[in-house]
VOPANU-793407 format. One record per residue (C-alpha): y, z, x; residue number from 1. Coordinates in nm, 3 decimals. Last residue first. Layout:
BEGIN
{{Y; Z; X}; NUM}
...
END
This chain:
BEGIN
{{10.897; 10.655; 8.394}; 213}
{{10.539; 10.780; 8.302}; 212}
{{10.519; 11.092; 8.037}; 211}
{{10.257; 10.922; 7.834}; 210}
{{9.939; 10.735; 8.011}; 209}
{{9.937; 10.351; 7.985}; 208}
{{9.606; 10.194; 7.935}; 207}
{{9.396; 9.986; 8.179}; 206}
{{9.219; 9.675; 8.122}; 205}
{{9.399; 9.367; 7.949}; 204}
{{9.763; 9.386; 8.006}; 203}
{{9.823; 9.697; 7.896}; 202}
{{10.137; 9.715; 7.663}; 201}
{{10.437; 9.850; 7.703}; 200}
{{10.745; 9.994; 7.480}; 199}
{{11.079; 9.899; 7.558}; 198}
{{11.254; 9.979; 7.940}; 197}
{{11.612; 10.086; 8.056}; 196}
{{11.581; 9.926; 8.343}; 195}
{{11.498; 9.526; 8.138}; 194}
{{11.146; 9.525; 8.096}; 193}
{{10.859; 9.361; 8.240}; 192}
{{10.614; 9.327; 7.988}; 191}
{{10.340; 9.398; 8.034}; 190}
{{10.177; 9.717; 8.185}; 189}
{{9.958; 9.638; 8.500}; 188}
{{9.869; 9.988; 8.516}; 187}
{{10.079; 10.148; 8.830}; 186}
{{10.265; 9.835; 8.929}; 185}
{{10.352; 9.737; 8.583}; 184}
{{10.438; 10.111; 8.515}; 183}
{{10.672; 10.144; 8.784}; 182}
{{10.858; 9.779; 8.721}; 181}
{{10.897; 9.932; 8.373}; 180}
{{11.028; 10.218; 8.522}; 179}
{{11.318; 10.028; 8.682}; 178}
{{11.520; 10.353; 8.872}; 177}
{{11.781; 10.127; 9.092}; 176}
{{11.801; 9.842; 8.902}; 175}
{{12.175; 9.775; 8.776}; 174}
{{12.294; 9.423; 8.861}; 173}
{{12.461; 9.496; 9.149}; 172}
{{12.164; 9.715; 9.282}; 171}
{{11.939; 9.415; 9.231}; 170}
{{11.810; 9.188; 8.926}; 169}
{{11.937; 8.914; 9.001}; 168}
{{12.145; 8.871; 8.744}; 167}
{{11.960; 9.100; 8.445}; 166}
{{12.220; 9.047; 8.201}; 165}
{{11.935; 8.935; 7.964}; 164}
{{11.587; 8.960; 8.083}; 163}
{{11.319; 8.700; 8.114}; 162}
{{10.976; 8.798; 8.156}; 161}
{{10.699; 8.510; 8.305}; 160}
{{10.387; 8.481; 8.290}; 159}
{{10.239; 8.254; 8.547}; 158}
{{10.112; 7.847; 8.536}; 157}
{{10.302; 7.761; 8.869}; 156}
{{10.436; 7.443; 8.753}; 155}
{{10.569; 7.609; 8.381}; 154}
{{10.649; 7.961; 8.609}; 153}
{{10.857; 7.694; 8.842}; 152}
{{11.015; 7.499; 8.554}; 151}
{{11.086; 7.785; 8.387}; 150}
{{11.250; 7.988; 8.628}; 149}
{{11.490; 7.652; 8.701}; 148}
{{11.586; 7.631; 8.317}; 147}
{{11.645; 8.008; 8.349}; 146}
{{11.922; 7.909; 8.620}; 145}
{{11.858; 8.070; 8.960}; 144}
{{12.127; 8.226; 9.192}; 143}
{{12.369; 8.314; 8.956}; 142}
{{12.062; 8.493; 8.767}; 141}
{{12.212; 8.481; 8.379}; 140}
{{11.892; 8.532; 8.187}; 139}
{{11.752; 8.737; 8.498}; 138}
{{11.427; 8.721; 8.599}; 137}
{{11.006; 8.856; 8.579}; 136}
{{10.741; 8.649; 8.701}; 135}
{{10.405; 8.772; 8.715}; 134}
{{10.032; 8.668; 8.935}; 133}
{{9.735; 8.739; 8.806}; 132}
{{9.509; 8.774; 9.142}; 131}
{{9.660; 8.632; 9.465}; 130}
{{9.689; 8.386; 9.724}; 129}
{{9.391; 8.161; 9.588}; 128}
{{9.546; 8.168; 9.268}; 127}
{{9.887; 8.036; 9.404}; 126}
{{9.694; 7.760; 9.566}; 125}
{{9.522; 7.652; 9.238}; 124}
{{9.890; 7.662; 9.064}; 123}
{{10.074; 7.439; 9.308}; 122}
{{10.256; 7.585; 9.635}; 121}
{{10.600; 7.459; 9.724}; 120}
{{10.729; 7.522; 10.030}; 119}
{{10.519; 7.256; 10.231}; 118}
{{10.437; 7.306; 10.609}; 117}
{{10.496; 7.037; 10.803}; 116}
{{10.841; 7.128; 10.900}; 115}
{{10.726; 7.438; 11.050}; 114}
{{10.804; 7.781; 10.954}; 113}
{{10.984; 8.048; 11.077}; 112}
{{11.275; 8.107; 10.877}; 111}
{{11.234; 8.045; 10.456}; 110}
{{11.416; 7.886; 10.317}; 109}
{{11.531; 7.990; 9.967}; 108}
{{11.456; 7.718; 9.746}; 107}
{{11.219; 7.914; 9.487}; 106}
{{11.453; 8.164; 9.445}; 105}
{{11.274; 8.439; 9.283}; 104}
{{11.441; 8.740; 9.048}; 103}
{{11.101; 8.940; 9.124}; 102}
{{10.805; 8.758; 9.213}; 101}
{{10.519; 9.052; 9.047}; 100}
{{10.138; 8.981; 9.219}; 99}
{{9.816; 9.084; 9.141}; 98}
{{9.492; 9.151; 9.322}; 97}
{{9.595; 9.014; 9.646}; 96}
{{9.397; 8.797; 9.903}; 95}
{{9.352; 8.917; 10.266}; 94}
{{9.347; 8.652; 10.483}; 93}
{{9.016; 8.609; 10.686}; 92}
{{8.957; 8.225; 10.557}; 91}
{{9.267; 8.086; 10.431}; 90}
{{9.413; 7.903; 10.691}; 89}
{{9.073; 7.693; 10.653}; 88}
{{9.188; 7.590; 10.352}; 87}
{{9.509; 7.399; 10.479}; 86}
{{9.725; 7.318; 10.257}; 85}
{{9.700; 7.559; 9.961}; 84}
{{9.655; 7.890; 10.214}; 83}
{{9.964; 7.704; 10.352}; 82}
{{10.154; 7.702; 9.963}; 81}
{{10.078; 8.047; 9.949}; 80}
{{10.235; 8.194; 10.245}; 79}
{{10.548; 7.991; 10.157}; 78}
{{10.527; 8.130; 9.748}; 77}
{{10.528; 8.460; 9.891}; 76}
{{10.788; 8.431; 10.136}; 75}
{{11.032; 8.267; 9.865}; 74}
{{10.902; 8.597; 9.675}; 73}
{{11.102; 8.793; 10.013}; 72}
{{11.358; 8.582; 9.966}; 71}
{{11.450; 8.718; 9.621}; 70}
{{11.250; 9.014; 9.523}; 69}
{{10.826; 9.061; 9.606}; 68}
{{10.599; 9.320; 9.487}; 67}
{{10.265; 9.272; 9.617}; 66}
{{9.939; 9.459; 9.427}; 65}
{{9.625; 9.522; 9.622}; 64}
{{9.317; 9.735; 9.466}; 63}
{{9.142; 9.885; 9.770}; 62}
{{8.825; 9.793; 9.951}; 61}
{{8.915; 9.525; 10.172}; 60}
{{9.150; 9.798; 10.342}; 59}
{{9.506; 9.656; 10.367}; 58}
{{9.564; 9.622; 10.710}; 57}
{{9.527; 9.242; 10.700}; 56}
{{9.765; 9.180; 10.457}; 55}
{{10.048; 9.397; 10.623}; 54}
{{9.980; 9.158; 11.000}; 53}
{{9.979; 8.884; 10.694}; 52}
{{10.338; 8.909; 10.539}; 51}
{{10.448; 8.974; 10.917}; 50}
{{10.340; 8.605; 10.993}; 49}
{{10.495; 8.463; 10.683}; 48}
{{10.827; 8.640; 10.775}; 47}
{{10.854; 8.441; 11.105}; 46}
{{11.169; 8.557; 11.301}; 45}
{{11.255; 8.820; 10.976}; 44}
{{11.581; 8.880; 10.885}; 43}
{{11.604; 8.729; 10.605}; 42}
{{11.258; 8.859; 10.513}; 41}
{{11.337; 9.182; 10.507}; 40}
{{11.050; 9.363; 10.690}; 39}
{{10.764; 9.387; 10.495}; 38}
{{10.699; 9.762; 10.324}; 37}
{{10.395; 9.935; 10.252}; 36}
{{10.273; 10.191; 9.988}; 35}
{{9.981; 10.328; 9.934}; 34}
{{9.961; 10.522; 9.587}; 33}
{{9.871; 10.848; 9.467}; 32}
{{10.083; 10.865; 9.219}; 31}
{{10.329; 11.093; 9.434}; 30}
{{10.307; 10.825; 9.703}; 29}
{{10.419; 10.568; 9.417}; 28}
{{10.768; 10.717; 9.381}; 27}
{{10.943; 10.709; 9.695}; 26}
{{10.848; 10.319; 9.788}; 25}
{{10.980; 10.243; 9.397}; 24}
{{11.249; 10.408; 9.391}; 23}
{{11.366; 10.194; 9.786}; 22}
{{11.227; 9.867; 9.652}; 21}
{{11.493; 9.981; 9.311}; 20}
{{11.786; 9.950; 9.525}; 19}
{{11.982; 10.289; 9.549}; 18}
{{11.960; 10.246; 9.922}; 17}
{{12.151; 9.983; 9.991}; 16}
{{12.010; 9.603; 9.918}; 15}
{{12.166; 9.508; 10.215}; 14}
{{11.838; 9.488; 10.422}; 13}
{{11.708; 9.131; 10.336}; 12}
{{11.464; 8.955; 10.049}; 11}
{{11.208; 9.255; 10.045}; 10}
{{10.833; 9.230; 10.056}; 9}
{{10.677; 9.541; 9.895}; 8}
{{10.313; 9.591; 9.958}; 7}
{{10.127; 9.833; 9.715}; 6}
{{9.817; 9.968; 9.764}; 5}
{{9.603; 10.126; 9.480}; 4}
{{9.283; 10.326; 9.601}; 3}
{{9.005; 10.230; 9.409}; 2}
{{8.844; 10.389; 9.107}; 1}
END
């Protein structure tokens, strides 16, 4: 079995340290997990750049899975949408197995980027990003209506989990300890559930062991 990596690509720094990026980067080293963290994408000079310096470390070998919140999915869907344009930027970029866009704002800009470059990728360029990618958002996201979420996952052609009184789904909202989020990562458990979690299922190849979260 490969070694699981997991990059984390975080919107900005004020999520204080009872965010659920911050659980999640001190529980997956005791699951024998990789983990790696971008540097807040708000406050990043060209986040899509630093998204790829982390690609490209990640040993070709290992399973990849990308976490992303806020601006930080904004970065994801950027990155994606010039693999889309321009297929020779994609040669040499390290492509993800799977991919969770947590509470996403798809018109976030993002800094750093040219004019030419488009913000929104389409489905085929999303797939040559990353592996199965997942949606998961708040029913009442202040940020992001659910009509919006829809329109994007509908575009995008993802799963998507919508969760009541999620917001957007940050320390405000509740999510510090999300094991649902844990298990996804972990096994690629679906859904996504609200923090205090409902019962999984595997979504397609591994099972979930008892006792996680």
């Amino acid at each position: 079995m490969s070694e699981l990596h997991v990059l984390l690509v975080p919107g900005d720094s004020r999520t204080g340290p009872w965010h659920w990026q911050q659980w999640l980067a001190a529980r997956l080293p005791d699951a024998g997990a990789v983990v790696t963290t971008c540097p807040p994408a708000a406050e990043s000079h060209d986040p899509i750049a630093a998204l790829r310096v982390r690609l490209a470390r990640t040993p070709p070998e290992a399973e990849l899975a990308v976490v992303a919140h806020r601006g930080g999915a904004a970065s994801w869907l950027r990155h994606a949408a010039t693999l889309g344009a321009r297929r020779s930027a994609a040669e040499g970029v390290r492509r993800a197995d799977r991919v969770l866009l947590v509470a996403p704002d798809a018109q976030a800009r993002t800094p750093g980027t040219r004019a030419d470059v488009p913000g929104e990728p389409d489905a085929p360029a999303l797939r040559e990003a990353g592996g199965p990618t997942r949606m998961v958002v708040g029913a009442d996201d202040p940020a992001s209506s659910v009509r919006a979420a829809h329109a994007l996952f509908h575009r995008l052609r993802v799963e998507l989990d919508v969760l009541a009184d999620g917001r957007g789904l940050d320390t405000a909202a509740g999510y510090g300890p999300w094991p649902a989020l844990l298990r996804w990562v972990l096994y690629g458990s679906v859904p996504v559930a609200d923090r205090f979690g409902s019962a999984p299922r595997a979504a397609g190849w591994s099972p979930v062991p008892e006792g996680v979260g």
